[in-house]
C-alpha positions as CSV (number, residue, x, y, z in Angstrom):
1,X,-45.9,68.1,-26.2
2,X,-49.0,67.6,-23.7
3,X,-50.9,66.0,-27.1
4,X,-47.9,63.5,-28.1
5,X,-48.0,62.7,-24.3
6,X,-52.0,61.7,-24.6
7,X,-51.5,59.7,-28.1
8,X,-49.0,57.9,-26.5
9,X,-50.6,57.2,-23.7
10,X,-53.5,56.3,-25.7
11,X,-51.5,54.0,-28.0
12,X,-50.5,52.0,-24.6
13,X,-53.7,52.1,-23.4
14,X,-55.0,50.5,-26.6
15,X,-52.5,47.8,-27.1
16,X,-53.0,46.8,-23.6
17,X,-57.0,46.4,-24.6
18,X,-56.2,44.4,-27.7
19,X,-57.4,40.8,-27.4
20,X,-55.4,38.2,-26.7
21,X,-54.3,36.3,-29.2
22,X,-53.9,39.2,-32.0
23,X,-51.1,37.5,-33.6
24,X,-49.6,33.7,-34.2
25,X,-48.3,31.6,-31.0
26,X,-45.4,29.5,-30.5
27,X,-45.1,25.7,-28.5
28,X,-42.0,25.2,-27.7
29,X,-41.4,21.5,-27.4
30,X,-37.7,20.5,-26.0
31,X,-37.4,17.0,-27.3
32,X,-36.5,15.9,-31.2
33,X,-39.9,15.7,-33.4
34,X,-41.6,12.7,-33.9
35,X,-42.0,11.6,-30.3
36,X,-45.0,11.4,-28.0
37,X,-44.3,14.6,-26.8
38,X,-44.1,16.3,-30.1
39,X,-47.3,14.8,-31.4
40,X,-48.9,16.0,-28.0
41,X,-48.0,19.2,-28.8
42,X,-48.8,19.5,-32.8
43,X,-52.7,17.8,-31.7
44,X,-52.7,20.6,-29.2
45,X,-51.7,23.2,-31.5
46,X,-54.4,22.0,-34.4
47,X,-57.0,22.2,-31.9
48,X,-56.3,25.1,-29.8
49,X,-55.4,27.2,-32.9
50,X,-58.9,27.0,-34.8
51,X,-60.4,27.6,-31.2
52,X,-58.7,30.9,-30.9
53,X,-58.1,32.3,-34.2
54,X,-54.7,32.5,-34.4
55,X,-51.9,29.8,-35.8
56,X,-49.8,28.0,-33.7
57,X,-46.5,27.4,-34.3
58,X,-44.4,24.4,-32.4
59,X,-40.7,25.0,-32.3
60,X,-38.5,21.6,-31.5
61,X,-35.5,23.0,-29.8
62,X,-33.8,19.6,-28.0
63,X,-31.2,19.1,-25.4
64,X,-30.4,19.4,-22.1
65,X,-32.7,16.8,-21.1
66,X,-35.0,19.3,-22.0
67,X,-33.4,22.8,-20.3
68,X,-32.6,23.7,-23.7
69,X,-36.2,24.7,-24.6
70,X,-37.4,25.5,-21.5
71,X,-34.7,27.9,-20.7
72,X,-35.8,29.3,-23.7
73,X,-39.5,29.5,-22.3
74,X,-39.0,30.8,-19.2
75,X,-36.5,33.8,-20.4
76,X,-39.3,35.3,-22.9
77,X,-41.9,37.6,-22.3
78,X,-45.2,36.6,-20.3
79,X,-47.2,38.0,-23.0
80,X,-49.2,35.1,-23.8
81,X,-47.2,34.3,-27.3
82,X,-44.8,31.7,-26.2
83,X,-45.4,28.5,-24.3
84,X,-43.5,25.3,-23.3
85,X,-44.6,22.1,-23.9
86,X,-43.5,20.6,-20.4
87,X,-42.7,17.3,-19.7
88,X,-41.8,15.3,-16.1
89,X,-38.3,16.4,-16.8
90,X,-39.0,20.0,-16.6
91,X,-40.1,18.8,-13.1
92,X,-37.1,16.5,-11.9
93,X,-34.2,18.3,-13.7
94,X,-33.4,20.6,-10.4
95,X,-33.5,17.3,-8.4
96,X,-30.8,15.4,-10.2
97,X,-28.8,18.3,-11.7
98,X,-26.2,20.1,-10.4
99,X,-26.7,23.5,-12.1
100,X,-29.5,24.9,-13.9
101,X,-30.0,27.8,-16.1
102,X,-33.6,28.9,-14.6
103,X,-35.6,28.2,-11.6
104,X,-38.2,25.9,-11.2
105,X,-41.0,29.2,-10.6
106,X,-39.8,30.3,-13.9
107,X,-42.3,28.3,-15.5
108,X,-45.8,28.1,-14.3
109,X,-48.5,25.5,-15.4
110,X,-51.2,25.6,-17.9
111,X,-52.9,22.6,-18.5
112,X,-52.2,18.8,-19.2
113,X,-52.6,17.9,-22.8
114,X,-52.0,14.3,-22.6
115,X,-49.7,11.3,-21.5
116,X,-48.6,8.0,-23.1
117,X,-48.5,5.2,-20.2
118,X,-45.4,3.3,-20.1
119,X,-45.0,0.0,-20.7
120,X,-42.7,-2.4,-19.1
121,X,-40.6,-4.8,-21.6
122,X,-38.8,-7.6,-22.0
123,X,-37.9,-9.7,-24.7
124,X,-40.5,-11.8,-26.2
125,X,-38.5,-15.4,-25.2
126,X,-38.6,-14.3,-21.2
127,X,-40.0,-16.5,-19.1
128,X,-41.7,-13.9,-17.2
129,X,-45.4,-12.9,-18.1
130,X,-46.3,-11.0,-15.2
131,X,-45.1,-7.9,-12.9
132,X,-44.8,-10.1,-10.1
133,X,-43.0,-12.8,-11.5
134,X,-40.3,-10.5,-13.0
135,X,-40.0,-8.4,-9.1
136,X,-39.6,-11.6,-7.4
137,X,-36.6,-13.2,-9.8
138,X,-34.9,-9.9,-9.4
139,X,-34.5,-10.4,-6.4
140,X,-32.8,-13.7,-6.6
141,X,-29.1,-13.6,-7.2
142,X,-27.4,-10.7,-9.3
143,X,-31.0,-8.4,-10.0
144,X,-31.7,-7.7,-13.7
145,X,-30.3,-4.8,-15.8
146,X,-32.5,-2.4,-16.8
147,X,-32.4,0.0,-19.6
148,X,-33.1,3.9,-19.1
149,X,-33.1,6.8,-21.6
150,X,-30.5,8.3,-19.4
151,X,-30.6,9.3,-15.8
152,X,-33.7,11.1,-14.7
153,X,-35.5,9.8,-17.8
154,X,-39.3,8.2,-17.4
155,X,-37.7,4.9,-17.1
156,X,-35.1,6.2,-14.7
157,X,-38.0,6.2,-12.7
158,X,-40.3,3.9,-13.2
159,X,-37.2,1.3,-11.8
160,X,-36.6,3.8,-9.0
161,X,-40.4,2.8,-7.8
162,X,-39.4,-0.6,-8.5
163,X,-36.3,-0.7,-6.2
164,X,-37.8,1.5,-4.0
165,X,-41.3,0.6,-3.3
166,X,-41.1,-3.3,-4.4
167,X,-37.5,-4.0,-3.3
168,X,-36.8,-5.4,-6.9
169,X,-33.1,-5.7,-7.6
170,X,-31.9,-3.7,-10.8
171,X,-28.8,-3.2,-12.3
172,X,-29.9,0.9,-14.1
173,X,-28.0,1.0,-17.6
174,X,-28.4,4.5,-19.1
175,X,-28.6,4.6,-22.9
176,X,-28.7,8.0,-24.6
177,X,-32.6,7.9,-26.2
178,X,-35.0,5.5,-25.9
179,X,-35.0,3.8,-28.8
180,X,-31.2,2.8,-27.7
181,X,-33.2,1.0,-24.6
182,X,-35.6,-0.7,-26.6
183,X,-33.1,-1.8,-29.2
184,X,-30.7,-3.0,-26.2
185,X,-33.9,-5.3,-24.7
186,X,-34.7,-6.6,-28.3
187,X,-30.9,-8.0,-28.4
188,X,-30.8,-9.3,-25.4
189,X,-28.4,-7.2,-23.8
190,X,-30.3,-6.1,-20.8
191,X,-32.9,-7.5,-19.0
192,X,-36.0,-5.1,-19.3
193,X,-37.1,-1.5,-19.6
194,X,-40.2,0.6,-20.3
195,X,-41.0,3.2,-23.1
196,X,-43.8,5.6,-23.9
197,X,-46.8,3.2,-25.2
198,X,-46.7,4.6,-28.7
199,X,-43.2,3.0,-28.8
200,X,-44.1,-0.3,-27.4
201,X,-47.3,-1.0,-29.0
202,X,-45.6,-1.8,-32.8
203,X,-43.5,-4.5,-30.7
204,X,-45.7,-6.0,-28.9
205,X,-47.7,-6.3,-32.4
206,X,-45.0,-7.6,-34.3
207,X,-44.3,-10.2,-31.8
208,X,-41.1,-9.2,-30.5
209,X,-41.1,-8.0,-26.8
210,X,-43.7,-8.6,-24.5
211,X,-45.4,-5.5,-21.7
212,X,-45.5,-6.7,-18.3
213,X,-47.4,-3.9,-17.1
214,X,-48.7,-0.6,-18.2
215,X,-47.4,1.6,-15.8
216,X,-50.5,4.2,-15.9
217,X,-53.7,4.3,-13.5
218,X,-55.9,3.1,-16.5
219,X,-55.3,0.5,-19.3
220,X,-54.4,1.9,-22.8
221,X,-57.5,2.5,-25.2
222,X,-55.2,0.6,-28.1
223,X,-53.8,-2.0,-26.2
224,X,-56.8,-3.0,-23.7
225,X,-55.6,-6.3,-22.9
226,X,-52.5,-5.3,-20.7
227,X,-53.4,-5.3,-17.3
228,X,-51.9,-2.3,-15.0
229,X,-49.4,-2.1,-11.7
230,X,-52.1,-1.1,-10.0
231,X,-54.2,-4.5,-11.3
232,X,-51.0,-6.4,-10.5
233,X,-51.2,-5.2,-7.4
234,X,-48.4,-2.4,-7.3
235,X,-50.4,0.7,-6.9
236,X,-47.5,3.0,-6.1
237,X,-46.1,2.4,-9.6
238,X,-48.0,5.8,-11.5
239,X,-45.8,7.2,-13.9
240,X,-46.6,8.5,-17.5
241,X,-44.9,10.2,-20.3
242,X,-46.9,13.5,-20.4
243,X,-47.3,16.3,-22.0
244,X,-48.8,19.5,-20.7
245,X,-47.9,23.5,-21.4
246,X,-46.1,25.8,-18.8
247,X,-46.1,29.4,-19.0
248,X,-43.0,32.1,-18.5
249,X,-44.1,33.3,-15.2
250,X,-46.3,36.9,-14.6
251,X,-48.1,35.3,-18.1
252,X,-51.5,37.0,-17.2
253,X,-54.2,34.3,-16.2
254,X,-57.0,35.3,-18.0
255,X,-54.5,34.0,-21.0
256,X,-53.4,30.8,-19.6
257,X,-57.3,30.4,-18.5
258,X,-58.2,30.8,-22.1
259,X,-55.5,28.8,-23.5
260,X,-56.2,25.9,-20.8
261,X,-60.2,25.9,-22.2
262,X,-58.8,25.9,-25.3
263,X,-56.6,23.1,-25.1
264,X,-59.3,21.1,-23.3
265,X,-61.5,21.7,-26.0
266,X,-59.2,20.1,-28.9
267,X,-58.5,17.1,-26.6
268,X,-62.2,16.3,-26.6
269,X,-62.3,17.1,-30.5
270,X,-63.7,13.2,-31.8
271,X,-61.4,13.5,-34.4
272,X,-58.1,14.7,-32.7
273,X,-59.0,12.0,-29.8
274,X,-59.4,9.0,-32.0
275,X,-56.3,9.8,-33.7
276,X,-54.5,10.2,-30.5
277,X,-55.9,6.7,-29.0
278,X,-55.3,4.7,-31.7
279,X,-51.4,5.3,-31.6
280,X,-51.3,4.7,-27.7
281,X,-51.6,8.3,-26.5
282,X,-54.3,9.2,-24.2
283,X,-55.7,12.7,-24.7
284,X,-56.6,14.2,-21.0
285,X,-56.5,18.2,-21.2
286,X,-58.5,19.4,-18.2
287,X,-58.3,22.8,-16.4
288,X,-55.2,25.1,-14.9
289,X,-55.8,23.8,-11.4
290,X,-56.2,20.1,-12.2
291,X,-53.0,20.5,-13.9
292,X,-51.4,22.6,-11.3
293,X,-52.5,19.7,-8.5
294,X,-50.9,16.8,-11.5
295,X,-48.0,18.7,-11.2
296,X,-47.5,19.2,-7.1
297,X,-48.4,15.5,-7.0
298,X,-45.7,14.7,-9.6
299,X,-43.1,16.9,-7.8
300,X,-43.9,14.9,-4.6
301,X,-43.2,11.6,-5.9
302,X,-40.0,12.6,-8.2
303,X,-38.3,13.8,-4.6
304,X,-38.7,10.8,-2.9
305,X,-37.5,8.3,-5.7
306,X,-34.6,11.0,-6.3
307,X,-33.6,10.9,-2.9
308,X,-34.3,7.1,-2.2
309,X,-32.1,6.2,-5.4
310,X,-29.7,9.0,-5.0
311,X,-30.4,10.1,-8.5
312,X,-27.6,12.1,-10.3
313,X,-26.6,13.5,-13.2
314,X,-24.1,11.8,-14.7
């Protein structure tokens, strides 16, 4: 009895030992493929895998303006082989909803992989060209409607800024994705909205809406010639679609340190970045507590606009 009590023991004891990763890794990502935040997470996965040995696998589970997957995250166990790829929903969705299936500590960040700035749009025949000129009509009669991807969605909050910070006047129409919002600007239905830069980029190209702004503290590598808020002069107005990877919490943090240098590593890859940049996605990666400070930052400003705006769930 004493002996199968020391090979067990010693069977713990090894396993325990066994480097991390001994075995394939999954990315959850709680949005549809195909978007920026999917494409984040599959240049991510290409990179970080042939940096640690091991494959990793990206699992689209969407819904639930993303509680879907990341209730899915945050119930497995912190053993290094499941990770969500978070979004500023993951952040916000406590503020604006009125139940939710896991706590906000449930998940614990990693590191940033990368964001793709928004753009602000309008139609191509609107006689606005600049950020100003567009805040300043607002504000003249009725306001402008303005297209989001639902409540609490990137351009949810890009017009609570707006309102909030800029006094513009804005009439918030919630369409269910968007590529509903984009459509609805393109036929004239609403006013304006912004989308992910790898969205807006093809219409700007073809012609067909025109970016008032990039929405983003620098100017997009594939679209250099928009000017930012921040050039307008509307520096408060700092808002991306990212894409980073959160952790179930008690994840050890020698793992998430070596998954963090991993994932930095493939975002500096030349040939991952260029591919990244020329679609309108800016790789960033970075460390665990650059992300973690992105993150408390990102927290901050979500409250205020939520509380400014009264942001609900529907």
């Amino acid at each position: 009895m004493a002996a199968g009590l020391l090979i067990g023991l010693a069977s713990i004891s090894a396993t325990a030992q066994t480097p991390w990763p001994n075995k394939p890794i999954k990315f959850v990502v709680p949005f549809a493929a195909g978007g920026a935040n999917d494409l984040l997470a599959r240049a991510a996965a290409e990179g970080a895998s042939k940096e640690l040995g091991q494959p990793i696998i990206v699992e689209n589970k969407p819904g639930g303006g993303t509680t879907i997957g990341a209730d899915s995250v945050a119930r497995s166990a912190p053993d290094g082989y499941t990770f969500l790829i978070s979004a500023a929903g993951v952040i916000s969705n406590s503020m604006i909803k009125k139940t939710m299936p896991y706590k906000d500590e449930a998940l614990v960040p990693v590191v940033m992989i990368g964001l793709a700035p928004s753009v602000i749009l309008v139609n191509a025949s609107s006689p606005y060209n600049t950020l100003k000129e567009f805040i300043e009509a607002s504000k003249k009669g009725n306001g402008f409607n303005w297209a989001t991807a639902g409540t609490g969605s990137t351009p949810h909050f890009v017009a609570g800024v707006l309102q909030t910070n800029y006094g513009a006047k804005l009439d918030i129409i919630p369409y269910k994705s968007g590529s509903e919002s984009v459509t609805a600007v393109l036929s004239k239905q609403v006013d304006a909205t912004s989308e992910a830069s790898i969205v807006a980029i093809p219409h700007l190209k073809s012609g067909r809406l025109k970016a008032l702004a990039d929405t983003w503290t620098s100017r997009i590598s594939a679209y250099p010639d928009l000017s930012t808020a921040k050039e307008q002069g509307y520096p408060e107005l700092r808002i991306a679609h990212w894409a980073g990877l959160h952790a179930p919490k008690g994840t050890p943090d020698a793992i998430m340190d070596k998954l963090a240098a991993a994932v930095d590593k493939a975002m500096k890859n030349p040939a991952i970045s260029e591919r990244l940049t020329s679609v309108g996605i800016e790789p960033i990666g970075g460390t665990r507590a650059g992300f973690n400070k992105f993150v408390a930052e990102e927290r901050a400003q979500q409250a205020v606009i939520v509380k400014a705006t009264h942001m609900q769930e529907d």
